[in-house]
Structure formats: C-alpha cells, structure tokens
C-alpha positions in Angstrom: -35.2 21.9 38.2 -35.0 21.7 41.9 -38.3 21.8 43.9 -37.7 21.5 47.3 -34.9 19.8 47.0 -35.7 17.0 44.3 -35.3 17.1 40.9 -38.2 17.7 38.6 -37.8 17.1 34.8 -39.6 20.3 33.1 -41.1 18.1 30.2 -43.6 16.0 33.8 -44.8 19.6 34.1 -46.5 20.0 31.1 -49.4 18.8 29.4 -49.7 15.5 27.7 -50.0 16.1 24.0 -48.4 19.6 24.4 -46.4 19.6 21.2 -43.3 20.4 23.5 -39.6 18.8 24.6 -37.9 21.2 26.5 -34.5 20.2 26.0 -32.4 23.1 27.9 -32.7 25.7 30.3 -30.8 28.1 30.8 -31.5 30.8 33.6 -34.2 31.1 36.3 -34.8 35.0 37.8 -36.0 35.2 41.9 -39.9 35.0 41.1 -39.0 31.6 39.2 -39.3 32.2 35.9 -37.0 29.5 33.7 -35.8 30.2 30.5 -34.3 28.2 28.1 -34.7 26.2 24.6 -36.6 23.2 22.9 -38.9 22.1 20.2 -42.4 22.7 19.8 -44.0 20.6 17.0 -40.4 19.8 16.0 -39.7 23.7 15.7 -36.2 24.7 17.8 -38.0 28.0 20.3 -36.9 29.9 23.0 -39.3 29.2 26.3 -40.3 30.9 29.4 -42.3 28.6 32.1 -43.8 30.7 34.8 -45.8 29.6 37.8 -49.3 31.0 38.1 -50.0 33.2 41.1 -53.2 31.1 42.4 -51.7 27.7 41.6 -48.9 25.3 41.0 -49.5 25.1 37.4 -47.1 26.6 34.6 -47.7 29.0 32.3 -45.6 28.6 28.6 -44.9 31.1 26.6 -42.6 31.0 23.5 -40.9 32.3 20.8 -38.7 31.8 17.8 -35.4 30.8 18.2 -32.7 32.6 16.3 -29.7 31.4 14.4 
C-alpha cells in the first residue's frame, strides 16, 4: 500500500498477535477500503481493512474464502 508516497506492508498495520498474514490485496475503492486475501489462524479468508473515521487505525473485517 502506498501512504503518501511510501510503501506500507499491510501485515505493520495490525496488531501483534492478530492471528492474521495478509498475503494479497486485490482492490482499494476512493474512501480506501482494501480488499483482498490471507490467512487468519492458518484459515485462507477474504479481508476488508478500513480506516476509522476519528483515527489512523484499521478496522478488519473478514470472511470465508471460497473455492
């Protein structure tokens, strides 16, 4: 991910001990919102990281990958 110009790896944006290595993404909408794939608890899922209105923090949701 770019921010501000620099490169960011998405796994230095979450917590330590989250359970998660995002390991693709694969779109980002105008409000950035990034989509993609990795593995939760070893687990292949779909993800969607979205920045919080008040902060710089990230918001994670998931959910099941198919096929």
């Amino acid at each position: 991910m770019l921010d501000r110009g620099n490169f960011v790896l998405l796994n230095s944006l979450l917590p330590e001990g989250s359970g998660w290595n995002l390991t693709r993404a694969v779109g980002i909408n105008n409000r950035g919102t990034i989509v993609g794939v990795g593995y939760y608890n070893g687990n292949l899922k779909a993800f969607s990281l979205v920045r919080t209105p008040r902060s710089t923090a990230l918001a994670l949701k998931t959910w099941a990958a198919s096929g």
